[in-house]
C-alpha positions as CSV (number, residue, x, y, z in Angstrom):
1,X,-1.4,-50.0,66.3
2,X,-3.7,-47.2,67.6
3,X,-1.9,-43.7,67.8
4,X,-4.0,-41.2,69.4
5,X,-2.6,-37.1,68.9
6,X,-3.7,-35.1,71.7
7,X,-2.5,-31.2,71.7
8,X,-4.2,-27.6,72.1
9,X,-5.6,-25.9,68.6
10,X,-3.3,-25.3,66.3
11,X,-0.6,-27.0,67.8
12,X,0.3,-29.2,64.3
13,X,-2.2,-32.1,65.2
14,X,-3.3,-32.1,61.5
15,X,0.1,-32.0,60.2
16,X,1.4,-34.9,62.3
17,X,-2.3,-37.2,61.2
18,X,-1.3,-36.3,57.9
19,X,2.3,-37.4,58.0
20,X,1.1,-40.6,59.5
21,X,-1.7,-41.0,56.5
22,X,0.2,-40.2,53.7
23,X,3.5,-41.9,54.9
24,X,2.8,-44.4,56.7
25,X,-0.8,-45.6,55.6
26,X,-2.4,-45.1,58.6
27,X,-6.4,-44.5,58.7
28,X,-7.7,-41.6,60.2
29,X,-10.3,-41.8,62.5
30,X,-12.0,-38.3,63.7
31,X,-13.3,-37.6,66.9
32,X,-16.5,-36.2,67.3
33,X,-15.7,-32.9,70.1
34,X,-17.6,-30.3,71.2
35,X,-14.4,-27.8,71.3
36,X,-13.6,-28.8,67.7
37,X,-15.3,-26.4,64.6
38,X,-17.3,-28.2,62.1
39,X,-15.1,-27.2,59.3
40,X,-11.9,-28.4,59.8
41,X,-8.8,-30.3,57.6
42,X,-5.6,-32.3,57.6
43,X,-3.9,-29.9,55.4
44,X,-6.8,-29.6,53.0
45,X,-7.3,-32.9,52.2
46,X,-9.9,-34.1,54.9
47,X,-12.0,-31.0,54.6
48,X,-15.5,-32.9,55.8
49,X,-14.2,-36.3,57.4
50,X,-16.5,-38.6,59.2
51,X,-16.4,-38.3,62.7
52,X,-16.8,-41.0,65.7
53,X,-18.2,-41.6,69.3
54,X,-14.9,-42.9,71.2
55,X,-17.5,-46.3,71.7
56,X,-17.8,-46.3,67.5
57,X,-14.0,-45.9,67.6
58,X,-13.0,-49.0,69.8
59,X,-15.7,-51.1,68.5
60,X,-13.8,-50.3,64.7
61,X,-9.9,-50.9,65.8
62,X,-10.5,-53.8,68.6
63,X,-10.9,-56.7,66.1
64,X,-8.3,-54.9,63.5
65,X,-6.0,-54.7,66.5
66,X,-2.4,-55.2,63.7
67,X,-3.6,-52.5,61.4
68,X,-2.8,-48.7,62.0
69,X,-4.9,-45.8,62.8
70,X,-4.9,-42.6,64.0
71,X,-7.5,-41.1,66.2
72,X,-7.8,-37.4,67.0
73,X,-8.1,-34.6,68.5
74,X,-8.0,-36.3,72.0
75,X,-9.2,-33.4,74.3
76,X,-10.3,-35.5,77.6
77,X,-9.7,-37.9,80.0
78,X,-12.5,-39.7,79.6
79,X,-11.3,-40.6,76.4
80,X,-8.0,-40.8,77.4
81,X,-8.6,-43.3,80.0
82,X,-11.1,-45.5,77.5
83,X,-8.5,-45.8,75.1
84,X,-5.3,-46.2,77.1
85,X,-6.6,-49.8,78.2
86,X,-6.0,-51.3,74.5
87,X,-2.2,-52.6,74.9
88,X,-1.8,-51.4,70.8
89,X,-2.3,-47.8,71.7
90,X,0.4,-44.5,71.7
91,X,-0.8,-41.4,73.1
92,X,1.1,-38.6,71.0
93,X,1.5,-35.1,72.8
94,X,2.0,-32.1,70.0
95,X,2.4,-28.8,71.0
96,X,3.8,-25.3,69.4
97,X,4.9,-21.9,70.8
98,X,2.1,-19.8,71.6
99,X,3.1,-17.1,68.6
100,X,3.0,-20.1,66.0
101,X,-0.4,-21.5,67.3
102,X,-1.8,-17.8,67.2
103,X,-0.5,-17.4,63.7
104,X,-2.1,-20.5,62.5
105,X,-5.5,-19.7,64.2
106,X,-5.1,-16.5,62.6
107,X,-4.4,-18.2,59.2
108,X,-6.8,-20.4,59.4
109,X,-10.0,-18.7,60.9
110,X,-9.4,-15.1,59.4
């Protein structure tokens, strides 16, 4: 299974890829974004992950097709639509109240 977590910052993406990591043994999988910052964690535990091409991600999970991963942040449609075609993959939607994603930005950027 492929879950991909799509959401706007600090919406609880991390939260939810770490959830799925440390519960359920899936493998992360980090997207390489331009609207992402460098520095960035699952809450603190992934501080400096690897990060992939969408290409380097399908090429990875296509022949491993009954093991779990989870790939994130999806943030376009391009991406969206290149991984939607794989019948093993789950788009996730996460989203937060503006006041608790401002609070978390604040948290975690000031």
């Amino acid at each position: 299974m492929l879950i991909g977590i799509a959401g706007p910052p600090c919406a609880g993406k991390s939260a939810l890829v770490a959830y799925l990591v440390q519960r359920h043994s899936f493998q992360p999988l980090r997207l390489r974004t331009a609207s992402q910052p460098e520095a960035d964690s699952v809450n603190g535990q992934l501080a400096e992950s690897e990060r992939f091409t969408t290409d380097e991600v399908l090429h990875r999970v296509t022949p491993l097709w009954r093991e779990h991963f989870v790939v994130y942040p999806i943030d376009d449609m391009d991406t969206l639509n290149r991984l939607r075609v794989r019948p093993f993959f789950l788009l996730v939607a996460v989203d937060a109240p503006v006041l608790t994603r401002y609070r978390r930005h604040q948290a975690k950027f000031a």
